[in-house]
N, C-alpha and C positions, 0 to 999 in steps of 0.2 A: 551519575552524570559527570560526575567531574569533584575536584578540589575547590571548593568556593569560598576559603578564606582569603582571598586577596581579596577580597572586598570586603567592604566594613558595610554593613547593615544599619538603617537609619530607622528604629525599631516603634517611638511614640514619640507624643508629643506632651512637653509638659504642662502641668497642673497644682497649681497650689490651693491648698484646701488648711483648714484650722484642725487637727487634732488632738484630743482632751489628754491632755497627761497628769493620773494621780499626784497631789501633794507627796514632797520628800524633802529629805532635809541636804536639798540643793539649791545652791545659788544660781540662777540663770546669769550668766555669763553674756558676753555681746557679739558671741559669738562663738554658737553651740553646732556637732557636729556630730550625726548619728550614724550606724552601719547597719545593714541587711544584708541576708547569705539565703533568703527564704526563699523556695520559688514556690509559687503556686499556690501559700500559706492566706491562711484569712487571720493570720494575728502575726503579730513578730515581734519577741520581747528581747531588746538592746540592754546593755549595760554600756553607758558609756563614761568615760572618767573626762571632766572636765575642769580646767584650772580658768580660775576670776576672782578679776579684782576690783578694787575701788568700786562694787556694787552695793548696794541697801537696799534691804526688804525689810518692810515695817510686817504688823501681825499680819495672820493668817487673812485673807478677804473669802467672800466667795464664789463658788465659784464661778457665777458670769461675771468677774472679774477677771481680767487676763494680762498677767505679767508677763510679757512674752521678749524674747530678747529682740535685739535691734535686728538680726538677719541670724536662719536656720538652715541650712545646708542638711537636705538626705541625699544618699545614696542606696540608691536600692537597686536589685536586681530583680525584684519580685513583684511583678505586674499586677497580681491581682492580689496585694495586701490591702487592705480595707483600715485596720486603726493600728500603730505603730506605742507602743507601751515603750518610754526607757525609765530608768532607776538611773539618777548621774549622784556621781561619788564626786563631791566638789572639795577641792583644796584651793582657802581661800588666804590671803594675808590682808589684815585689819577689816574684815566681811563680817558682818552680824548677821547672822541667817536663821529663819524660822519657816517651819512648812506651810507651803501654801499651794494652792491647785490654782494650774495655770492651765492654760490651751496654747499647745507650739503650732507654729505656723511652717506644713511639710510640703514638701516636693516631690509628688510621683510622676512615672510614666502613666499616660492613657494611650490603648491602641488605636490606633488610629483606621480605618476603612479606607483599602489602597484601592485606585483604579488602574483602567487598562484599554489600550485599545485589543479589541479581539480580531485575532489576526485568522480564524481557521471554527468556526462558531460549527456546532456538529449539525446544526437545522434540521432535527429531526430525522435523522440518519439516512437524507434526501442525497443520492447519486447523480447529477446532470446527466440529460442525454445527450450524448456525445453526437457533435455537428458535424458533416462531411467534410469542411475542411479540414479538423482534427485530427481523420482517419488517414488524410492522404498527405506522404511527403512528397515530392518530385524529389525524385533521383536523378542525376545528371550522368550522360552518357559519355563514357572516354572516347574522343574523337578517335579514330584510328588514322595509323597515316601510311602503312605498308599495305594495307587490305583495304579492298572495294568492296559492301554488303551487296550481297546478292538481292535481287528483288522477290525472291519468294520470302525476304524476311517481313515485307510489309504486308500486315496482318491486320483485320479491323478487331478488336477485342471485343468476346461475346458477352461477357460480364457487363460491359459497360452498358450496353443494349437491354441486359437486365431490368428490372425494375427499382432494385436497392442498390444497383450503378456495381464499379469495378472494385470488390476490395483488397486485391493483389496487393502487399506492401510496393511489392516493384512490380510496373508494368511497362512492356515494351512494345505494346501491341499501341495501336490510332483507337484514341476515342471520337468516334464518329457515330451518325446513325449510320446501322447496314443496311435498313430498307431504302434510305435515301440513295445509299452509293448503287445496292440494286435496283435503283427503280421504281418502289414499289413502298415508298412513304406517301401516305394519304392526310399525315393529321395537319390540321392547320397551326395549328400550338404543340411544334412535336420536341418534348423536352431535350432530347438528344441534339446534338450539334450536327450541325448541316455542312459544316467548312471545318477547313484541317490548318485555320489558323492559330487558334490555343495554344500555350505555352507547352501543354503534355505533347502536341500532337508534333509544334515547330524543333522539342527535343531529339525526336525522332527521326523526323525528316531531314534534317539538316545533314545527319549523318551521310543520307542516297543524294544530296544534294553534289558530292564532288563524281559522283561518276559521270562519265562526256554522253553516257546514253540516255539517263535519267531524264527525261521531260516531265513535269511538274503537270503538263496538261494533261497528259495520258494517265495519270495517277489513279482516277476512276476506273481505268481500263485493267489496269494493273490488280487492284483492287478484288474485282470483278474477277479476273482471268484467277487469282489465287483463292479468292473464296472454291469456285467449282472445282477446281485443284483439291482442297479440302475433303470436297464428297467423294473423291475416287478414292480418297484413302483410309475410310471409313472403315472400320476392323468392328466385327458383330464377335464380344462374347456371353458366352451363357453365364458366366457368374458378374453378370453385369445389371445395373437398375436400370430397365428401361424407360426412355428415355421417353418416349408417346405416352406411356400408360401414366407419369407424373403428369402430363400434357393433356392428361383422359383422351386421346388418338389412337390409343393401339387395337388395332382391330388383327392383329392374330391369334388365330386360333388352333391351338394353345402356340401361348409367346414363350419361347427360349427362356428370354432375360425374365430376373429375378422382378415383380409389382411390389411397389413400396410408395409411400404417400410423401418418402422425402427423397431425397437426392444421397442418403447418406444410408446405413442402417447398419448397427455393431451384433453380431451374432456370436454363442458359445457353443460350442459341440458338446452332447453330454456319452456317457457310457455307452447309448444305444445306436450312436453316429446319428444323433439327428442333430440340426442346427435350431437352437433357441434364440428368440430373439429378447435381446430386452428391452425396457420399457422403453418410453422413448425419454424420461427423464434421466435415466441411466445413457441411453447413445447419444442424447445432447453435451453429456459431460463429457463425456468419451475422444467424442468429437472434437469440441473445444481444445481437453485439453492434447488431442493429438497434432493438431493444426501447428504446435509449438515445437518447433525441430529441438530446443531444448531439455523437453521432457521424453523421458525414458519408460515412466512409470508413473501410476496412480493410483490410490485406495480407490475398488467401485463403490457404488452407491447403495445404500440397500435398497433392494423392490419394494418402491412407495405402498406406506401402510393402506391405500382406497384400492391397492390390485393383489393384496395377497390372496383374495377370496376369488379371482377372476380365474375364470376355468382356462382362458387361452395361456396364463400365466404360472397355473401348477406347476410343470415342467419343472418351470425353471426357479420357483421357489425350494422345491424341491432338493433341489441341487445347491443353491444356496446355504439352504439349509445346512448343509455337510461343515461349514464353517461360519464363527460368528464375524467375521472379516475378512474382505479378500484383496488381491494387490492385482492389477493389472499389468503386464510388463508389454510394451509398444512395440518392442524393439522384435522381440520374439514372440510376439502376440500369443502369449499365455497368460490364463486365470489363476490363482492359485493361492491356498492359505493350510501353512504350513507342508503336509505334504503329497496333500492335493494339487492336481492342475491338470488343469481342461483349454484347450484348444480355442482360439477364438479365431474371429476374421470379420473384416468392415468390408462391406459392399459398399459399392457407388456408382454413380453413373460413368460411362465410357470417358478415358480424358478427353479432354478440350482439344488438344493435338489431333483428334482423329475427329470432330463434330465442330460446329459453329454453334453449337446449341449452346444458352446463356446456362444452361441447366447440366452441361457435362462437366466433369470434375475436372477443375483446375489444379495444377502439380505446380510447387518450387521444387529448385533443386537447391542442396543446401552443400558447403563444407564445413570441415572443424581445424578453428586455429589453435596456435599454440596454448594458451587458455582458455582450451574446450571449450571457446563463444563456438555457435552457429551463425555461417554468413550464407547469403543469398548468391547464386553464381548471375551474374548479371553480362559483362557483355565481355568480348575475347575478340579475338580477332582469326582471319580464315571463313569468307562466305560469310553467310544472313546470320549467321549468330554472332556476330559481331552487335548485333541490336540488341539482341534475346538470348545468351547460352543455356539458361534453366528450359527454355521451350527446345532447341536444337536437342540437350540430352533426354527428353521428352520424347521425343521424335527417332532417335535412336535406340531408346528403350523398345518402342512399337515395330520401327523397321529396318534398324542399322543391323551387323552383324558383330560380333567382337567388339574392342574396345573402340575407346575414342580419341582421337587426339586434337590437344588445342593449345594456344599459344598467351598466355595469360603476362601481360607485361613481356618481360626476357625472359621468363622461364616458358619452357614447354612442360604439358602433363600427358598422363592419357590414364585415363578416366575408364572403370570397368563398370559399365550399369548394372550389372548380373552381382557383381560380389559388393558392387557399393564402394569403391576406394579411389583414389587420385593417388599417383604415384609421379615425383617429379624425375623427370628422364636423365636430370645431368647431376641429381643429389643422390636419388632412389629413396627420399623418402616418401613415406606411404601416410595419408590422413582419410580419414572417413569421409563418408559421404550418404548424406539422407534424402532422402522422396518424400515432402509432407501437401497434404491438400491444404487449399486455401482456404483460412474460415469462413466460412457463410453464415454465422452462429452473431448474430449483432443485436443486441438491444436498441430498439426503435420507441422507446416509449421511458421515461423517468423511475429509476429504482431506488431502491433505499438495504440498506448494511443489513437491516432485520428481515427480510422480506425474501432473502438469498440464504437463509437458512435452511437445512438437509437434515434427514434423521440419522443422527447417528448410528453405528453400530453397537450393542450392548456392550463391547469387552472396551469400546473407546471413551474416554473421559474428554478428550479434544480431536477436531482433524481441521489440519492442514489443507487448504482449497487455494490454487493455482490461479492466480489473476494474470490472467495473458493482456498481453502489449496492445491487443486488436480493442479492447472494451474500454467501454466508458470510464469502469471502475479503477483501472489501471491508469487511464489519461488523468482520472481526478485526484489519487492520492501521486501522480507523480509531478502534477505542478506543484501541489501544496509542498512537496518536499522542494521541489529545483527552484523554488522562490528564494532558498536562502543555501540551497547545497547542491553544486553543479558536481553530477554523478554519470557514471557510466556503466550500461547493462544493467538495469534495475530486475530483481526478481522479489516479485511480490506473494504475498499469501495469503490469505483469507482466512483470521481464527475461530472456529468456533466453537465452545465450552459452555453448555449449556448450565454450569452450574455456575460459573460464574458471572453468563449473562443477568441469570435470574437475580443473583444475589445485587447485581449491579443494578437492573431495574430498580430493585424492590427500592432500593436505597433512593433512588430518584426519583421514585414514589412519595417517599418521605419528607424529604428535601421537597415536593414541589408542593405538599400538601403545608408547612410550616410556612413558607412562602408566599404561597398563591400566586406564584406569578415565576413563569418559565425564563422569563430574562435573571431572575434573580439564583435559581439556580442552576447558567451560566455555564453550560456543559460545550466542552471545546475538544480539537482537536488537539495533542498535545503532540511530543515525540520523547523515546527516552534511549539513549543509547546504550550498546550489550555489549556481550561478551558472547561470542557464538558456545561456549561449551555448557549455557544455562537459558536456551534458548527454548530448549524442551519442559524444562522445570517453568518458567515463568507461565507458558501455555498451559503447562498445567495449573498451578498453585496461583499464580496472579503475581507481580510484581511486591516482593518484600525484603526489605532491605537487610530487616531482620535474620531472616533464612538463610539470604544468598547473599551476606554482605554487601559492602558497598565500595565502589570506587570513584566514591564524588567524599568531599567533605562534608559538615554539616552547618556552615556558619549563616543559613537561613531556616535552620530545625532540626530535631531528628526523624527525616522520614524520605520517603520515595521522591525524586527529583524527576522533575520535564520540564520540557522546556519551550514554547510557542517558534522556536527559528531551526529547525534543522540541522544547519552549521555547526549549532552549538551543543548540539550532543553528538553529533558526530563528533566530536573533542574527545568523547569518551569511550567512542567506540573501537575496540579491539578488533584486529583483523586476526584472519585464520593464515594456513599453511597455504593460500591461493590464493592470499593483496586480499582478501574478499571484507569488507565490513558490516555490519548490521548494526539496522536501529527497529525499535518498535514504534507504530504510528497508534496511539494508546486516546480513548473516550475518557474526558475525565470530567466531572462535576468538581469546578471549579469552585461555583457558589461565591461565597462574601471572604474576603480575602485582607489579610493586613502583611507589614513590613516583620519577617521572623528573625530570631537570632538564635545563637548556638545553644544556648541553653534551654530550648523548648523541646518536649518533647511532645505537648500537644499544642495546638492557637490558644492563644489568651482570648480570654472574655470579649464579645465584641458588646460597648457601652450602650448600642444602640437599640441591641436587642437582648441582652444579659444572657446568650447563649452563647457557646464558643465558634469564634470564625471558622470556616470549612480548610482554609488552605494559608500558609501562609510563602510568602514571597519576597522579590529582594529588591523590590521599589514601588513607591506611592503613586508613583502615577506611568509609568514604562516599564510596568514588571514584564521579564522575559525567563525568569526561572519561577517554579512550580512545588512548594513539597506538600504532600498530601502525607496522612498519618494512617487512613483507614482502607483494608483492601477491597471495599468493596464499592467505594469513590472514583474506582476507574477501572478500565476491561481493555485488555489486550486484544486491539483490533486486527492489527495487520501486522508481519514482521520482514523488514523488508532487506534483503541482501545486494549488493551494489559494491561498482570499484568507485574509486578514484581518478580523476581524470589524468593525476600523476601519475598515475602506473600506465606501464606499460602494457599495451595486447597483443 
């Protein structure tokens, strides 16, 4: 985490106690002064040399008699010394001195039992369900001032009309009801909006508000006149989900389009050209993590162990089989592991561009800036896409011909849908360009970190799982970080290692059984910050300071540093050859905790329970730094990569 000797450590508190020190033939002096070097020792035997004068000792007394000097000064380093032995060599002038057993009166450290406010408590590895306003930001639309939008761009959105509502990051379409604006709403409590007064809907409108022909009254009509406009353009293909039979309506016989029970469905081709589907727990991942213009690629999932015995599933176990791991690549929609690879393709329903149906696959269009971020193409100017460009190159796609051209700020581009690229017309530079479906994939109900665990592949020891921006799980570890670290373009990960989950369990099994009570051991969200080139090693082996050195100091212990504020491991974290930095968001059992200093390499004794404290830290009551000594005290949950808001994109 960082160099932590500028701060001085405020480690016990002290304690005076009476210690028996054998008869010798020394003079107690009036002021006597001992030394310790011992750490960890349950004896420590001093020699110290001490010069006194004008004292008298008469014979020997004994020993609960106590000659002891006027004041005793120790110094010790050693926490857990129990009785302190010295031998003093006295040189005295005009001293009569005879042996006699005395009790010195010492000075040690006691540790002390730090507290804390907990700022990120793990609650049973409980994920909140993510609220609708969380999922939706409004985006604000560039007014244009050279271009009028055409009125085929006002659109009522089918999503919204949905049941789980619109989850478009960017939407340019009217949330309204369509039954209303058709006519043909009946419910008396109908949860959809009846008026186009809402801030989503006045973002949009505002834009058609400067044209001289625009009437605000005829909007219904407008409405209306472009929904049927939609039915004429309705394009029927055969590798398409139909759209009634999800709807249980399709009464053709036999139906063209492909029957499937979802709107989605990922298939592999094997040897014999036939299309395998897989499970559905394999095309939900699939799915997900395709929805993320980011992602390129993913390890599949293996075919859950309740259907490898499932006759409709042979197939494609079968073929699995050929490899114990395999990679997905999105881009070129191949399977493949080592020097196999098989074909794939995701079915879905017909777009949205060509259906009103809440149920046809909705399209962004995506470009790529100079640091390979993915952006959403949102609005341009020239006609109705001035509102919408993602829906107009949508539309294009289905019935333009050739390129496209459009007017983005000052620059002009033109856009090839076919090969996928934006080319700018007065530089010639060329950047990519992607087509991803909107996820539909939303957790509706409260999850938890252990509960989203997958079986691994036998040759893997950890995998990497892909938390998209769209889920709970990504909204909940990204406040806990921007509470104290304002970042940009967060990519998150999901670790899972089942050997070291277990080890970490078991541990907190232990801890909760000497305890008996779950507040005491006090397991929290911590963070620690990396170094990207040991990012793969700690996923494996666990966080050790040991293995993979350290680049914090040790002036609160010697061991693994985190830390409860974000900010402040980000101090330690190393960027790559792309601004890029990482930190890990790390489970720790915190447990009972005291004030550490440089010289420990495990907690000293805690007095209250005569076992040793779990962690030690660098303040009694506002600890904000964390060293643990043992690796199975905490589990690398998450690893999260991110800029800085200083850099540049």
């Amino acid at each position: 985490m960082g160099n932590w000797s500028s701060k001085k450590s405020e480690t016990a508190s002290a304690s005076t106690y009476n210690v028996y020190q054998p008869p010798s033939n020394a003079q107690s002096s009036s002021n006597v002064t001992t030394a310790s070097s011992g750490n960890y020792s349950g004896h420590s035997n001093n020699t110290a040399q001490t010069t006194a004068s004008n004292i008298f000792q008469s014979s020997p007394q004994p020993p609960s008699i106590t000659r002891s000097s006027s004041s005793v000064t120790t110094a010790s380093a050693a926490t857990h010394s129990v009785h302190s032995y010295n031998t003093s060599r006295t040189t005295a002038s005009n001293v009569q001195t005879s042996q006699v057993p005395v009790y010195v009166t010492v000075q040690r450290d006691i540790p002390v039992k730090a507290q804390q406010i907990i700022k990120h408590s793990a609650n049973s590895y409980i994920i909140p369900k993510l609220q609708q306003s969380e999922r939706w930001q409004q985006q604000e639309i560039n007014n244009p001032f050279s271009s009028l939008p055409d009125k085929f761009g006002l659109r009522i959105c089918p999503q919204y009309n949905s049941k789980t509502g619109c989850r478009a990051e960017i939407c340019r379409r009217l949330h309204v009801c369509l039954y209303q604006v058709m006519k043909k709403c009946n419910k008396d409590n109908c949860e959809k909006d009846h008026s186009f007064t809402s801030n989503h809907n006045n973002m949009i409108l505002k834009i058609f508000w400067r044209r001289r022909d625009f009437n605000i009254n005829l909007l219904t009509e407008i409405l209306q006149n472009n929904h049927k406009a939609k039915k004429n353009t309705k394009q029927e293909q055969d590798d398409c989900i139909c759209l009634y039979n999800i709807m249980r309506k399709c009464n053709r016989k036999p139906c063209s389009q492909i029957h499937s029970k979802k709107s989605y469905q990922w298939e592999v081709k094997n040897n014999a050209g036939k299309w395998l589907q897989f499970s559905y727990k394999q095309s939900d991942y699939l799915e997900s993590i395709y929805c993320d213009p980011s992602q390129d690629s993913v390890e599949l999932l293996p075919l859950p162990s309740e259907l490898l015995n499932h006759k409709p599933f042979h197939a494609l176990k079968c073929l699995l089989a050929q490899g114990q791991s395999w990679e997905v690549d999105m881009e070129r929609m191949k399977l493949f592991a080592g020097s196999l690879s098989y074909c794939i393709r995701r079915l879905s329903t017909p777009s949205d561009i060509t259906s009103d149906f809440h149920m046809a696959c909705r399209w962004i269009w995506y470009w790529q800036d100079d640091d390979n971020l993915w952006k959403p193409y949102t609005d341009g100017t020239r006609k109705f896409f001035i509102v919408a460009l993602s829906d107009q190159l949508e539309y294009h796609l289905h019935f333009g011909h050739g390129t496209f051209n459009v007017t983005l700020g000052t620059h002009t581009y033109v856009i090839d849908t076919q090969d996928m690229i934006q080319k700018n017309t007065e530089t010639g530079k060329i950047r990519t360009v992607r087509r991803r479906p909107v996820c539909t994939i939303f957790e509706d109900k409260v999850t938890s970190f252990d509960k989203m665990f997958s079986t691994l592949p036998s040759d893997k020891r950890y995998m990497l799982f892909p938390v998209l921006p769209s889920t709970s799980e990504f909204v909940f570890i990204e406040k806990m970080i921007k509470n104290t670290l304002p970042m940009a373009n967060l990519k998150i990960q999901r670790i899972q290692n089942d050997h070291l989950w277990n080890a970490y369990q078991n541990k907190k099994s232990q801890l909760l059984a000497l305890y008996n009570d779950l507040s005491l051991v006090n397991e929290q969200y911590l963070f620690h910050g990396t170094k990207h080139s040991v990012i793969d090693q700690i996923c494996c082996e666990n966080l050790d300071w040991r293995l993979y050195g350290s680049n914090v100091g040790n002036v609160y212990g010697r061991g693994t540093y985190f830390s409860n504020k974000a900010s402040l491991s980000d101090s330690y974290s190393e960027t790559n050859n792309l601004n890029q930095k990482a930190l890990f968001v790390i489970y720790v059992l915190v447990g009972t905790m005291t004030v550490g200093n440089s010289g420990m390499t495990l907690p000293p004794t805690n007095p209250e329970t005569g076992r040793c404290f779990d962690t030690t830290c660098n303040d009694k009551l506002k600890s904000e730094i964390f060293v643990k000594y043992n690796r199975d005290e905490y589990y690398p949950a998450y690893i999260v990569k991110y800029y800085k808001p200083t850099c540049q994109y």
